[in-house]
Backbone as CSV, one residue per row, in Angstrom:
resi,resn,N_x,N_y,N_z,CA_x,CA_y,CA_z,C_x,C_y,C_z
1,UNK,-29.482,-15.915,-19.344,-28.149,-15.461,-18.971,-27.179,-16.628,-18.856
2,UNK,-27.058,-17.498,-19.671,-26.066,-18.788,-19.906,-25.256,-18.644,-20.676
3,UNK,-24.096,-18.936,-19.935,-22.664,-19.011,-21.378,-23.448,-19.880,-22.400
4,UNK,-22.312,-19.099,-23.870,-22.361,-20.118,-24.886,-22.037,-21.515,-25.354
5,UNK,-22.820,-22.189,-25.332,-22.343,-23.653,-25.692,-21.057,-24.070,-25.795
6,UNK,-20.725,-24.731,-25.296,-19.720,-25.205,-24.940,-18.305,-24.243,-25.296
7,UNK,-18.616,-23.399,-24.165,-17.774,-22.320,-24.351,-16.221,-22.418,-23.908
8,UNK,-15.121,-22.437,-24.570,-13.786,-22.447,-24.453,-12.690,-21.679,-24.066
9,UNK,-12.363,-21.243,-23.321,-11.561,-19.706,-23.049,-9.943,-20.094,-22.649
10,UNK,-9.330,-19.171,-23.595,-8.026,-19.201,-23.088,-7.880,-17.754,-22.687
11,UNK,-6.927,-17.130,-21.141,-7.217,-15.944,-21.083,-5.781,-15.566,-20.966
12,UNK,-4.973,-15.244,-21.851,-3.856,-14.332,-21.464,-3.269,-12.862,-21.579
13,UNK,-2.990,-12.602,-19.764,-2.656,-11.322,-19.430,-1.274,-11.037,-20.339
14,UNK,-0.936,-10.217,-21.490,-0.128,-9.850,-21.892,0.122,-8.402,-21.854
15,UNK,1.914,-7.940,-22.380,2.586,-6.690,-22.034,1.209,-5.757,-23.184
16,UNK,0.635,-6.609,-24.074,-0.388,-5.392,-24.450,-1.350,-5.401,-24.231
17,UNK,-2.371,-6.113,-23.563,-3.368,-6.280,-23.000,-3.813,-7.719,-22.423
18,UNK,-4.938,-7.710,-22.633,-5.882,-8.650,-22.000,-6.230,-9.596,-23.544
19,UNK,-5.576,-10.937,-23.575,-5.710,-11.696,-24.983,-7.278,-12.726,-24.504
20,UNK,-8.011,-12.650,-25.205,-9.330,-13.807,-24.666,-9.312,-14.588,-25.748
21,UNK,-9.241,-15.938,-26.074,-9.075,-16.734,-27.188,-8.418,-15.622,-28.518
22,UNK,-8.727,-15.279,-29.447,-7.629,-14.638,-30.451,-7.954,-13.180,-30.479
23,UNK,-8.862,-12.710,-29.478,-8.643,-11.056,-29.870,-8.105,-10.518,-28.587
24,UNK,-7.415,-9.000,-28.935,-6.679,-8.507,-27.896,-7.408,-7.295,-27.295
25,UNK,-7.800,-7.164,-25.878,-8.486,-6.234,-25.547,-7.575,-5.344,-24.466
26,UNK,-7.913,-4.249,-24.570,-7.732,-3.107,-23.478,-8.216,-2.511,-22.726
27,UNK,-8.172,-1.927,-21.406,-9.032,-1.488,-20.562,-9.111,0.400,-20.937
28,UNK,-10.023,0.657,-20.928,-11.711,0.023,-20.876,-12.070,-0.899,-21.917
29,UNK,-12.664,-2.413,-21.353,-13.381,-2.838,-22.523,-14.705,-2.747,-22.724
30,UNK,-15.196,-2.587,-23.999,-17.295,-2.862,-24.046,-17.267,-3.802,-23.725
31,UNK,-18.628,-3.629,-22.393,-19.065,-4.781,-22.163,-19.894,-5.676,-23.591
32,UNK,-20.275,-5.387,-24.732,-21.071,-5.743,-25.261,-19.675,-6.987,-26.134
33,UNK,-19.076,-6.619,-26.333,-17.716,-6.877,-26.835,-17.714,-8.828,-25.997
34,UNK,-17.433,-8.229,-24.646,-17.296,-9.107,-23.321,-18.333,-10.139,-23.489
35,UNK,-19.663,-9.790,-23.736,-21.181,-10.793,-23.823,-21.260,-11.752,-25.151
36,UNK,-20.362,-10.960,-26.195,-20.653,-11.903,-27.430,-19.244,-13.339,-27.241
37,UNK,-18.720,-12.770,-26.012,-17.498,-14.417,-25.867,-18.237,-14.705,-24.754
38,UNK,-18.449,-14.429,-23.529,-18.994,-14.802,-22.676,-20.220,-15.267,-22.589
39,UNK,-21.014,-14.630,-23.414,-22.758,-14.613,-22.869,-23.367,-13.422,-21.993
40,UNK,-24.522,-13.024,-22.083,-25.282,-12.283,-21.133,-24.666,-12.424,-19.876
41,UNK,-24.669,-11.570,-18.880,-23.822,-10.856,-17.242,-25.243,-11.245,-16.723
42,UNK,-25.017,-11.620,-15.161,-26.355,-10.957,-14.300,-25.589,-9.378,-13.918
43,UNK,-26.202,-8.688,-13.308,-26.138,-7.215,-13.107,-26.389,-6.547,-11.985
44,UNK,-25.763,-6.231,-11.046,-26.050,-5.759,-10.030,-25.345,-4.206,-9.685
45,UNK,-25.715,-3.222,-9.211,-26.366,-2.283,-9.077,-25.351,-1.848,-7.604
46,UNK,-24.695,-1.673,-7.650,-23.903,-0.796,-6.214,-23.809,0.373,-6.019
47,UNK,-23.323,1.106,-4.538,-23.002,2.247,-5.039,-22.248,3.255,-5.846
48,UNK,-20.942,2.176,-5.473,-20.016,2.709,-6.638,-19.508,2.252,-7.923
49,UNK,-19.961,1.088,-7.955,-20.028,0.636,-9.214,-21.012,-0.456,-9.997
50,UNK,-20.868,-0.430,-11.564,-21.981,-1.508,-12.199,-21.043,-2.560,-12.336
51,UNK,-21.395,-3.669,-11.217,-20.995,-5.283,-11.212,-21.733,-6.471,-12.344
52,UNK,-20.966,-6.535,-13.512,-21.370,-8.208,-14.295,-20.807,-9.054,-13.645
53,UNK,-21.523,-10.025,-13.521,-21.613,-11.494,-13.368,-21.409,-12.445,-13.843
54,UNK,-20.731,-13.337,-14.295,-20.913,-14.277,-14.978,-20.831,-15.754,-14.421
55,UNK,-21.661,-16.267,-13.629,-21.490,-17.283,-13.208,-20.959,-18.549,-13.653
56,UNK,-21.335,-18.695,-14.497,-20.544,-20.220,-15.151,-19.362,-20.164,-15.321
57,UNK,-18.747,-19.288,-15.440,-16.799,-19.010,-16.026,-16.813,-18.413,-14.851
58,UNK,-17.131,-18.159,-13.823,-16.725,-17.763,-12.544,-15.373,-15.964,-13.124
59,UNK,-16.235,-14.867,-13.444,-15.578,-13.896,-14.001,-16.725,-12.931,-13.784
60,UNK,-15.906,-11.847,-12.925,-17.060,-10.639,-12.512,-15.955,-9.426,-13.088
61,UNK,-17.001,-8.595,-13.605,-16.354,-6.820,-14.127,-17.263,-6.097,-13.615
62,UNK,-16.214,-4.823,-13.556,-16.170,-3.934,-12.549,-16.233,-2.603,-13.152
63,UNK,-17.341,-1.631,-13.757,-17.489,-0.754,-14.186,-18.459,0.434,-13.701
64,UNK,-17.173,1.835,-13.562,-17.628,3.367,-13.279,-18.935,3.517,-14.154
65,UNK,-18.471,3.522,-15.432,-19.419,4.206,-16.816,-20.048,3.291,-17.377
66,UNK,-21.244,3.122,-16.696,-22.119,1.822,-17.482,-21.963,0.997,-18.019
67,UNK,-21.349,0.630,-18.944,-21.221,-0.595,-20.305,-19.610,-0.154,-20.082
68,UNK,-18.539,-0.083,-19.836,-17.129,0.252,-19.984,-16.361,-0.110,-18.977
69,UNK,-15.923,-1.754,-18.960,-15.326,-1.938,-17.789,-13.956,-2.019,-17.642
70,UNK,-13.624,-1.115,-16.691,-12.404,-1.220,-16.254,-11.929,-1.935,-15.263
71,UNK,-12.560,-3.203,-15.078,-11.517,-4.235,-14.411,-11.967,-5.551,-14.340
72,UNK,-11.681,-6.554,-14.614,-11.859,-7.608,-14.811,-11.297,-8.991,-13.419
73,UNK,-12.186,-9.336,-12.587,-11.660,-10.284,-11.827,-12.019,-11.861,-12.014
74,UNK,-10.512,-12.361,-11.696,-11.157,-13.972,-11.911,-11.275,-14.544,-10.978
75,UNK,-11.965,-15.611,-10.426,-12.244,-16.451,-9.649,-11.784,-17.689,-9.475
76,UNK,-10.897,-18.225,-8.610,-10.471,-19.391,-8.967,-9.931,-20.221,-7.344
77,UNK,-10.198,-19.502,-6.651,-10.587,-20.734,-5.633,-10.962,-19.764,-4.591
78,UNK,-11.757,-20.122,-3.094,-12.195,-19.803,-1.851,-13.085,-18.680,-2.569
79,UNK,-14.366,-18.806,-2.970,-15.194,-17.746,-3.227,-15.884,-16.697,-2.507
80,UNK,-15.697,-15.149,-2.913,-15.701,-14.452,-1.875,-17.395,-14.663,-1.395
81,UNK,-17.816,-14.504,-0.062,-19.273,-14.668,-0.165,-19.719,-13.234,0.169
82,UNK,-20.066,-12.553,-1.243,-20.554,-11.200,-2.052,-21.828,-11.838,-2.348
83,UNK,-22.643,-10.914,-2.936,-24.369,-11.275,-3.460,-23.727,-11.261,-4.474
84,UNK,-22.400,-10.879,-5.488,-22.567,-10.915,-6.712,-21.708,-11.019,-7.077
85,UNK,-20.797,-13.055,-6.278,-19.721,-13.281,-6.736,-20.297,-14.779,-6.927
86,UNK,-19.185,-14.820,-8.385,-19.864,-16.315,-9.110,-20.064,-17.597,-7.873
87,UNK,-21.114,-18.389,-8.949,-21.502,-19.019,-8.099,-20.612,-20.421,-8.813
88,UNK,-19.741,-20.701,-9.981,-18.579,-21.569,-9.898,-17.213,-21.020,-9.992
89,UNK,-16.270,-21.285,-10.065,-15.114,-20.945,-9.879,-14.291,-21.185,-11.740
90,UNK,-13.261,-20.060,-11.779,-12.579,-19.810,-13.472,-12.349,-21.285,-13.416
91,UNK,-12.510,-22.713,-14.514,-11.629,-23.757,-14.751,-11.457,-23.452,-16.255
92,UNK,-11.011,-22.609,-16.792,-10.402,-22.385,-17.942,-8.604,-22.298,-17.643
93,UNK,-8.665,-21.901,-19.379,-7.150,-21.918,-19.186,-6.975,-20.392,-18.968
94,UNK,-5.835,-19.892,-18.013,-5.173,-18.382,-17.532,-3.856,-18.382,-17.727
95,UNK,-3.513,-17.354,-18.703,-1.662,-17.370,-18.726,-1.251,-16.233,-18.424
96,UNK,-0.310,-15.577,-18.371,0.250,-14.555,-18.047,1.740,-14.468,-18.773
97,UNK,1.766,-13.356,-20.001,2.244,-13.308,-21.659,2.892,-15.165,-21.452
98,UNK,1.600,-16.027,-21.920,2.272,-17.036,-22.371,1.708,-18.254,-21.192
99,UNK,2.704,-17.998,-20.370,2.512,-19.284,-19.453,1.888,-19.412,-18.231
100,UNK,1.171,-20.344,-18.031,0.552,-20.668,-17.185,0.428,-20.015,-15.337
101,UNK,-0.335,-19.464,-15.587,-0.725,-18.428,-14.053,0.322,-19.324,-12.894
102,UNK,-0.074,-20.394,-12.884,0.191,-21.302,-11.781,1.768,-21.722,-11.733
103,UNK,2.150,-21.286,-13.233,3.465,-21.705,-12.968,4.506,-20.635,-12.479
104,UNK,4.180,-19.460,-12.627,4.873,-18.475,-12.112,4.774,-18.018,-10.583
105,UNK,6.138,-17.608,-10.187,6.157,-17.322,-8.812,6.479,-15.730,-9.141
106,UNK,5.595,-15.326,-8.261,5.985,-14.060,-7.627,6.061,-14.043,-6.082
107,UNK,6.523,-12.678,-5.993,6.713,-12.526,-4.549,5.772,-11.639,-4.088
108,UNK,5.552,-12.560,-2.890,4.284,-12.111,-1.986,4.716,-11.431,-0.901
109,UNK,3.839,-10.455,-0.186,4.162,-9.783,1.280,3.775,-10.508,2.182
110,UNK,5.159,-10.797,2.931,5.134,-11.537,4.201,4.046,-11.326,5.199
111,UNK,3.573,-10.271,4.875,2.163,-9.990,6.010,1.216,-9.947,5.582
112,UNK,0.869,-10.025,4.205,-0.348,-10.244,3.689,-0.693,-11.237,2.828
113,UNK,-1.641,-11.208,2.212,-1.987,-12.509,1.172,-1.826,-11.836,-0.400
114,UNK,-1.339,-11.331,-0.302,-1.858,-10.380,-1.982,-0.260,-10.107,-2.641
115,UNK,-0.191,-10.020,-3.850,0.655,-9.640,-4.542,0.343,-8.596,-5.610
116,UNK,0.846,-7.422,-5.673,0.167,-6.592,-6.978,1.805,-6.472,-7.742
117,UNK,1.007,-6.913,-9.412,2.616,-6.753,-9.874,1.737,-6.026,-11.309
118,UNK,2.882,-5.656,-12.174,2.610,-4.586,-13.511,2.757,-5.634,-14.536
119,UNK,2.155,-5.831,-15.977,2.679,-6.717,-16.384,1.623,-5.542,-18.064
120,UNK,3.188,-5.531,-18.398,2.590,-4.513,-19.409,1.734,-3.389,-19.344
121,UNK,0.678,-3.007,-20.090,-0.380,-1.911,-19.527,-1.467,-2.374,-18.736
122,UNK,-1.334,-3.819,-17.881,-2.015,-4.295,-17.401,-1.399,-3.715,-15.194
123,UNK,-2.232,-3.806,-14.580,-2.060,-3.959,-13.654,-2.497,-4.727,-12.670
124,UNK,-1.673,-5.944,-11.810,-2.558,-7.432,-10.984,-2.142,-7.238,-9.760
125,UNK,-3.898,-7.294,-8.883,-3.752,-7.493,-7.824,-4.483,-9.317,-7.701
126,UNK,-3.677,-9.841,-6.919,-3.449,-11.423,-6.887,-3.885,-11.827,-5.410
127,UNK,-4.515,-11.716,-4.959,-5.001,-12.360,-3.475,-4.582,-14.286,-3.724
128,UNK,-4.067,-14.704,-2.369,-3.228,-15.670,-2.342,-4.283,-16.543,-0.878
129,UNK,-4.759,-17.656,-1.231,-5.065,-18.360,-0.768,-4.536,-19.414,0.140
130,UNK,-3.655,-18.866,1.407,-3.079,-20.040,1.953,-3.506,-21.483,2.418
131,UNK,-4.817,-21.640,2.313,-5.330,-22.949,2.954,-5.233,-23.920,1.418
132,UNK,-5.429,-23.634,0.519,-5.449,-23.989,-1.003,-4.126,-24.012,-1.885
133,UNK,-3.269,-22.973,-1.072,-1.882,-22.747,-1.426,-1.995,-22.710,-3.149
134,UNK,-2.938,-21.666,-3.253,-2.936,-21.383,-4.679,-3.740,-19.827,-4.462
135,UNK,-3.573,-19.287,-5.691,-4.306,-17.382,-5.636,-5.904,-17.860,-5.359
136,UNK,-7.167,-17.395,-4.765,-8.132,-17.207,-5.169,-8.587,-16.044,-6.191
137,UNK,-8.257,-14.948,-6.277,-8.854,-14.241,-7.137,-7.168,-13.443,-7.879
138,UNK,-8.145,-13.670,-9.717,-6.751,-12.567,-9.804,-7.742,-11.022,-10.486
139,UNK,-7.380,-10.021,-9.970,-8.144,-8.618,-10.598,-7.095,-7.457,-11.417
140,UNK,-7.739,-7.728,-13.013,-6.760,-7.186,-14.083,-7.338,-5.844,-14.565
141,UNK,-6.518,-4.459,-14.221,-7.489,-3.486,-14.569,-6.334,-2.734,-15.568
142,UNK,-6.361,-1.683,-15.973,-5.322,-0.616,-16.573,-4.321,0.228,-15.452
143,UNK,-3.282,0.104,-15.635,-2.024,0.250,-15.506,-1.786,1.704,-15.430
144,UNK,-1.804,2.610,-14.404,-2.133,4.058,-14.531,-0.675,4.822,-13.848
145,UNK,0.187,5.583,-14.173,1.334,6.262,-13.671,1.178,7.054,-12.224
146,UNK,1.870,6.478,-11.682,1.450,6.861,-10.314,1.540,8.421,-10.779
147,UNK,1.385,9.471,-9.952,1.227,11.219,-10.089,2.573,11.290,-10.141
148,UNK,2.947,12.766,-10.705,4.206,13.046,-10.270,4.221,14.116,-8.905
149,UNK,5.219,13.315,-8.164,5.191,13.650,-6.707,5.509,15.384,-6.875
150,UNK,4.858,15.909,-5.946,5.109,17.239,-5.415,5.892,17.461,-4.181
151,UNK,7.208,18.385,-4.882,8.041,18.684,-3.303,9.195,17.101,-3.425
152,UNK,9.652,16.790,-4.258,10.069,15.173,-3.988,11.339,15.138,-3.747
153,UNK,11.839,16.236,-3.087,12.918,16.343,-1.785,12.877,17.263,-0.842
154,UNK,11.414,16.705,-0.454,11.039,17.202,0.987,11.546,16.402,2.379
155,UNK,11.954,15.170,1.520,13.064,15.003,3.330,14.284,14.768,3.168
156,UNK,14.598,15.556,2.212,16.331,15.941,1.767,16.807,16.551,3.533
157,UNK,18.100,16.035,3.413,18.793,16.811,4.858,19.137,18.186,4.660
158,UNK,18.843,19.099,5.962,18.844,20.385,6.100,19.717,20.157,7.144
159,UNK,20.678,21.261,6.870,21.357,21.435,8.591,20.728,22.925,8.755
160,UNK,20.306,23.068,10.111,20.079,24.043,10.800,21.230,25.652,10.246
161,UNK,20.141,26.427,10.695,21.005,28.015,10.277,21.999,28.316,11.812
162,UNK,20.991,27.973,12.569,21.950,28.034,14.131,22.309,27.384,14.942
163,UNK,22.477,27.074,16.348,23.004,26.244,16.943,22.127,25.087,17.279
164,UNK,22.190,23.850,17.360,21.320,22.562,17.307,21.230,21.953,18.831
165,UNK,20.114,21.576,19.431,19.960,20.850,20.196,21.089,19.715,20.106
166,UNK,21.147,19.157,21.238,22.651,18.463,21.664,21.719,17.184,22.297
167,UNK,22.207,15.722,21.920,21.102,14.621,22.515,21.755,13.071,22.480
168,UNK,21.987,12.812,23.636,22.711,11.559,24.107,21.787,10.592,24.109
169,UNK,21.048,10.458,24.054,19.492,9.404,24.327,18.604,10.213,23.079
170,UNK,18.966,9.068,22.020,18.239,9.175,20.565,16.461,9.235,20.764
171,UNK,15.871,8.675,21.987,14.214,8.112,22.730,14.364,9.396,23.125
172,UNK,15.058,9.831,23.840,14.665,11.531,24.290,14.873,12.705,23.558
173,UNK,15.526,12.510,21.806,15.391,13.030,21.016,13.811,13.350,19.917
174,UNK,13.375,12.124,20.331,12.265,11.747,19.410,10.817,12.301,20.477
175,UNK,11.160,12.449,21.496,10.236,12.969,22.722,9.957,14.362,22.336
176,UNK,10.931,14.866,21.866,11.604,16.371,21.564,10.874,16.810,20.216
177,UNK,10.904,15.687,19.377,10.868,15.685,17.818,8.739,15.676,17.822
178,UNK,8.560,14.834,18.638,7.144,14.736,18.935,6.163,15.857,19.482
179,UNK,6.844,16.749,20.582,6.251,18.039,20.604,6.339,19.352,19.510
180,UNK,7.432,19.334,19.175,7.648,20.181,18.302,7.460,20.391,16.495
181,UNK,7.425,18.975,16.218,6.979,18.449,14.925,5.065,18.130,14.506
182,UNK,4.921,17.207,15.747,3.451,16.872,15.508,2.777,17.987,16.366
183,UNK,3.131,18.477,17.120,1.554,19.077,18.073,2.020,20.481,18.335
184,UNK,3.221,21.109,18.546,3.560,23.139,17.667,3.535,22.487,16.817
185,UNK,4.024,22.335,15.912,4.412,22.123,14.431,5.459,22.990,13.419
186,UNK,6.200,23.659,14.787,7.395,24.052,13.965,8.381,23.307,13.587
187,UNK,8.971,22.112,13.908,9.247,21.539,12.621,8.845,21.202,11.259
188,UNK,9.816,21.606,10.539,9.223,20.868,9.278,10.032,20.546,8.298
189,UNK,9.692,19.486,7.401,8.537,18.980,7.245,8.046,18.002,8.236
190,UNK,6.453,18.315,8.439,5.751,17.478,9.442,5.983,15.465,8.826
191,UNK,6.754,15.245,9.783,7.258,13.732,9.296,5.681,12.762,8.613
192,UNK,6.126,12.407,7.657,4.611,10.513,7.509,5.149,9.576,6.629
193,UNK,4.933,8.405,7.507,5.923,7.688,6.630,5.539,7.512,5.209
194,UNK,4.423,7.135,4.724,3.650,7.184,3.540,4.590,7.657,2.545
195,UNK,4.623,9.232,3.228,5.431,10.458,1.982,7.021,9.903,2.064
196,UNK,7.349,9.545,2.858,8.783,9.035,2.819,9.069,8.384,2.267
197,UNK,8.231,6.996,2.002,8.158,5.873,1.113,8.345,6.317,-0.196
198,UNK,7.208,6.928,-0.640,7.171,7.340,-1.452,7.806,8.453,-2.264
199,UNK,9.392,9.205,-1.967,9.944,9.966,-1.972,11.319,9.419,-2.272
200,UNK,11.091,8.339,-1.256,12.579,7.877,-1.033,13.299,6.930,-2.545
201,UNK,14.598,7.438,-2.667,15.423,7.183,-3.941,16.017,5.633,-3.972
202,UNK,16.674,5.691,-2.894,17.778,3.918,-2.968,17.177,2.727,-2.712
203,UNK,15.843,2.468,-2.907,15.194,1.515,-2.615,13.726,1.474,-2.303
204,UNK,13.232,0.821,-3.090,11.905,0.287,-2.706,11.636,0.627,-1.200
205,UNK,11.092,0.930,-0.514,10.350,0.287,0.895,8.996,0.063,1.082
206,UNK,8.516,-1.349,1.711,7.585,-1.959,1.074,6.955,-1.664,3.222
207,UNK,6.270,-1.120,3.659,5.571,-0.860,5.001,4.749,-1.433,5.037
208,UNK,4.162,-2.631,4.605,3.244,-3.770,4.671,4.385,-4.570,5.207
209,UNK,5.404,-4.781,4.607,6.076,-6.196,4.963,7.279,-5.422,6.027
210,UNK,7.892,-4.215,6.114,8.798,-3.860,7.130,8.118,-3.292,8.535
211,UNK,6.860,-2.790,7.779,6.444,-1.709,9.318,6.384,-2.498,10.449
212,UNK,6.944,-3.853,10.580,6.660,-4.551,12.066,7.729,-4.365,12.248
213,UNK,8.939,-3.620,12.005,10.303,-3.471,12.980,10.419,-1.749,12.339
214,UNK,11.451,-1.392,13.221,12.175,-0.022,12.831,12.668,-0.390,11.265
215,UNK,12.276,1.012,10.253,12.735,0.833,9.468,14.045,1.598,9.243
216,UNK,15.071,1.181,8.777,16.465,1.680,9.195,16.652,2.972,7.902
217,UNK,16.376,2.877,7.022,16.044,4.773,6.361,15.106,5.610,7.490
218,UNK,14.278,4.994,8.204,13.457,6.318,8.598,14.144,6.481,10.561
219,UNK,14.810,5.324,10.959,15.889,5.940,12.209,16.615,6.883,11.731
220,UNK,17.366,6.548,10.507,18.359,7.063,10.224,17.816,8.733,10.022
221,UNK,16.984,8.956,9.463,16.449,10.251,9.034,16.433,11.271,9.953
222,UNK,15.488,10.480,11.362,14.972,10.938,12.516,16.829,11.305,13.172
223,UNK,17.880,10.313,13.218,18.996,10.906,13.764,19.787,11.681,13.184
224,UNK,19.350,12.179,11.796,20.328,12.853,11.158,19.655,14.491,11.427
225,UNK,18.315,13.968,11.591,17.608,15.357,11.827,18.120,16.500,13.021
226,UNK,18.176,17.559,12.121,18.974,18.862,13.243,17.668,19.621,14.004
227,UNK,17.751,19.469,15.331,16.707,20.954,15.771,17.323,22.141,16.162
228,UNK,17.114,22.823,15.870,17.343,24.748,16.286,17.514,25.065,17.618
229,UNK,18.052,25.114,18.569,18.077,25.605,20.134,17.086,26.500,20.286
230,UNK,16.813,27.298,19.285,15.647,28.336,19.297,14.338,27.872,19.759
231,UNK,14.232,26.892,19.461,12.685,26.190,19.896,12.657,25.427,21.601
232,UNK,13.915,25.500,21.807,14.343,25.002,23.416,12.862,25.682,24.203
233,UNK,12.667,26.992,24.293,12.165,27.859,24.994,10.514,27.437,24.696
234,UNK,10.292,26.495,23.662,8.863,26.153,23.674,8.720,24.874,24.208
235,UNK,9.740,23.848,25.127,9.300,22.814,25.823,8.896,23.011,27.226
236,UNK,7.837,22.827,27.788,7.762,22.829,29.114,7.445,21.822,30.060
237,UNK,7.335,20.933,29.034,7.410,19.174,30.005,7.306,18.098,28.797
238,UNK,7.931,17.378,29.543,8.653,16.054,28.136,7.709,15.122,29.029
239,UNK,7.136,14.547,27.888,6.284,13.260,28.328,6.221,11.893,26.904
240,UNK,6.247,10.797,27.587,5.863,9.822,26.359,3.858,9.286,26.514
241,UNK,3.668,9.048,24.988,2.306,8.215,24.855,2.550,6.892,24.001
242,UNK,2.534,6.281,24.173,2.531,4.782,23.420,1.775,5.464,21.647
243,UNK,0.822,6.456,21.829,-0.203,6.662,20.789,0.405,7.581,20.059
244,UNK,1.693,8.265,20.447,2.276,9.372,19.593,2.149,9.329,17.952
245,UNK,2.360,9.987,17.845,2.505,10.465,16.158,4.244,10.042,15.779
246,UNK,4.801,10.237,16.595,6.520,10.011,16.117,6.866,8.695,16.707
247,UNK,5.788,7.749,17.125,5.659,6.211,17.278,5.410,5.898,16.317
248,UNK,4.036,6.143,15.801,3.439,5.563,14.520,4.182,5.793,13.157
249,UNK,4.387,6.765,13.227,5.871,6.799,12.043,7.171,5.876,11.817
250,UNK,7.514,5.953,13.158,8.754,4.984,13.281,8.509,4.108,12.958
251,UNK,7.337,3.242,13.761,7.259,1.931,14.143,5.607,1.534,13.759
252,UNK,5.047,1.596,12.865,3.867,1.966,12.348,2.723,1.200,13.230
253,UNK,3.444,-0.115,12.720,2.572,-1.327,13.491,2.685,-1.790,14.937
254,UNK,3.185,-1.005,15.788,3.962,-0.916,16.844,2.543,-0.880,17.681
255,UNK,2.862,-2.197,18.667,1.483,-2.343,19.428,1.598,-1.921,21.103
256,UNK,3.030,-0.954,21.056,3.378,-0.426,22.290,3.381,-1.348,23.642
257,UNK,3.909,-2.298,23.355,3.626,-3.461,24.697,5.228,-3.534,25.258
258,UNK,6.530,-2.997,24.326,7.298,-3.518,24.268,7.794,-2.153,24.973
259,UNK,9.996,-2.040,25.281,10.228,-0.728,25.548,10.989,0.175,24.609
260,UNK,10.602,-0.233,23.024,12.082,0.103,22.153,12.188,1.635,22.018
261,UNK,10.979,2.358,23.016,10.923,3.742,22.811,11.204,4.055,24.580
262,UNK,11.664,3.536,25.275,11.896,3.819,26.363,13.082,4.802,26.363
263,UNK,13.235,5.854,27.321,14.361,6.792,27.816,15.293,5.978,28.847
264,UNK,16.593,5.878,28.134,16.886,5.198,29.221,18.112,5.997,30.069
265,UNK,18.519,7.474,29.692,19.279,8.108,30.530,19.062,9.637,29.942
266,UNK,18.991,10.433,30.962,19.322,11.968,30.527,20.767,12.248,30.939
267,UNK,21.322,13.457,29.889,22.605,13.935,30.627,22.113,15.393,30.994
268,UNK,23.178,15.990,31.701,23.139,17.083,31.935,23.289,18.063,31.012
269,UNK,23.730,17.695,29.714,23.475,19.010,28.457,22.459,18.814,27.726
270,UNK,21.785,17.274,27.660,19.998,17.054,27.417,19.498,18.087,27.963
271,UNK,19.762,17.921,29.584,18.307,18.541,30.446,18.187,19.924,30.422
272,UNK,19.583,20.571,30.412,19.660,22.019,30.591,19.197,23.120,29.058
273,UNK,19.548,22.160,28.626,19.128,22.919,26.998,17.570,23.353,27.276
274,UNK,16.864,22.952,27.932,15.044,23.023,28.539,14.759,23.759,29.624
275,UNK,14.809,24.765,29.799,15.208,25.720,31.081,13.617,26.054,31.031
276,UNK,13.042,25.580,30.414,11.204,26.497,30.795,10.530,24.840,31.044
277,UNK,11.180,23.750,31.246,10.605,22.489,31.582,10.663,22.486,32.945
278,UNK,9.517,22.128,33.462,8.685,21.997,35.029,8.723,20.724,35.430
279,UNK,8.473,19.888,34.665,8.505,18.958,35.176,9.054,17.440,33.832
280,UNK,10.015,16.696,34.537,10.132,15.166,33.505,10.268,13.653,34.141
């Protein structure tokens, strides 16, 4: 199971595939394809997938259907310690259409180490090595269309058919929004930020790198949101949990130590709108 003699690799990720010295491949590739540039794989056996090996070029694939791999990772610094991750690291040449891996910047998430970007029918997830201040692994698989969303103005604004709850303290709105949305569940749609993200039109929102503050589309949503007076008659005590459901939405990563969900005044057309509440 030894690479070929003095084996040479140039590897560039291009808008049409995966280029390995002069031929152009696509995902899925044969592995058999893969062995006559590389050499024989070691082989290991998981549950969910068949892992090649290739130790000397530091390059492991990642295949569902036996011999047909759909993803290709390289190795190139801080090696993961897996039973069946190379035992040297990629020192070939890596480009990306053209130039040099290393010379391109992308942008990384402020809270994580990883970058996933599209680059033709290719798709890269890039784990980023801060002690090395270079990527350790880059993993190149096929490029798949996200679904087409179902319902994809489900948090279009509705105004109410009848008269709307009335709310001076936006924290004692969301108190409101929390019984009646997450736990009756007559609001709807039942809020997540996930689906919001993913829905939402004027911008990217990236909840790896914002969810550590309020994100200002999903306040905004929560204050534009109308409730029905009709549902008044199903509160019978307003309480906060640090663990809520209309916390974790807001404020995803929110480690509740702080007071940005605190009540800090009721009025008298808050309180009275709640005539079956016992106790607050």
């Amino acid at each position: 199971m030894k690479k070929p003699e003095n084996l040479e690799l140039e590897i560039d990720i291009t808008d049409k595939g995966v280029k390995i010295n002069s031929e152009l491949f696509t995902f899925p590739i044969d592995l058999s394809k893969l062995n006559l540039i590389f050499g024989e794989p070691y082989f290991f056996k998981m549950k969910y997938n068949n892992i090649y090996t290739w130790h000397e070029i530091g390059i492991v694939a990642y295949s569902k259907k036996k011999k047909q791999i759909e993803t290709l990772e390289i190795y190139l610094s801080n090696q993961k310690d897996l039973k069946f991750s190379p035992r040297k690291l990629f020192n070939q040449v890596l480009k990306i259409n053209g130039e040099s891996y290393q010379e391109i910047k992308f942008k990384k998430n402020k809270k994580s180490d990883f970058v996933e970007k599209q680059i033709g029918n290719n798709s890269l997830y890039m784990e980023f090595n801060e002690k090395d201040n270079q990527y350790s692994t880059i993993s190149i698989t096929d490029f798949k269309e996200p679904p087409i969303l179902q319902d994809p103005d489900r948090y279009d604004y509705r105004p109410v058919a009848g008269e709307k709850m009335e709310f001076a303290d936006f924290n004692f709105k969301l108190t409101i929004i929390q019984i009646l949305m997450y736990e009756k569940e007559l609001l709807r749609p039942k809020f997540d930020l996930y689906e919001f993200v993913e829905r939402h039109k004027d911008r990217e929102i990236d909840v790896d790198e914002e969810g550590y503050d309020l994100i200002a589309e999903v306040t905004a949503y929560f204050e534009k949101l109308e409730i029905d007076k009709k549902f008044a008659i199903e509160i019978t005590e307003i309480y906060q949990d640090g663990g809520d459901d209309i916390y974790l939405n807001m404020l995803c990563f929110w480690d509740g130590e702080d007071d940005v969900f605190n009540i800090n005044t009721f009025t008298d057309v808050e309180v009275f709108q709640f005539k079956n509440v016992v106790f607050i």
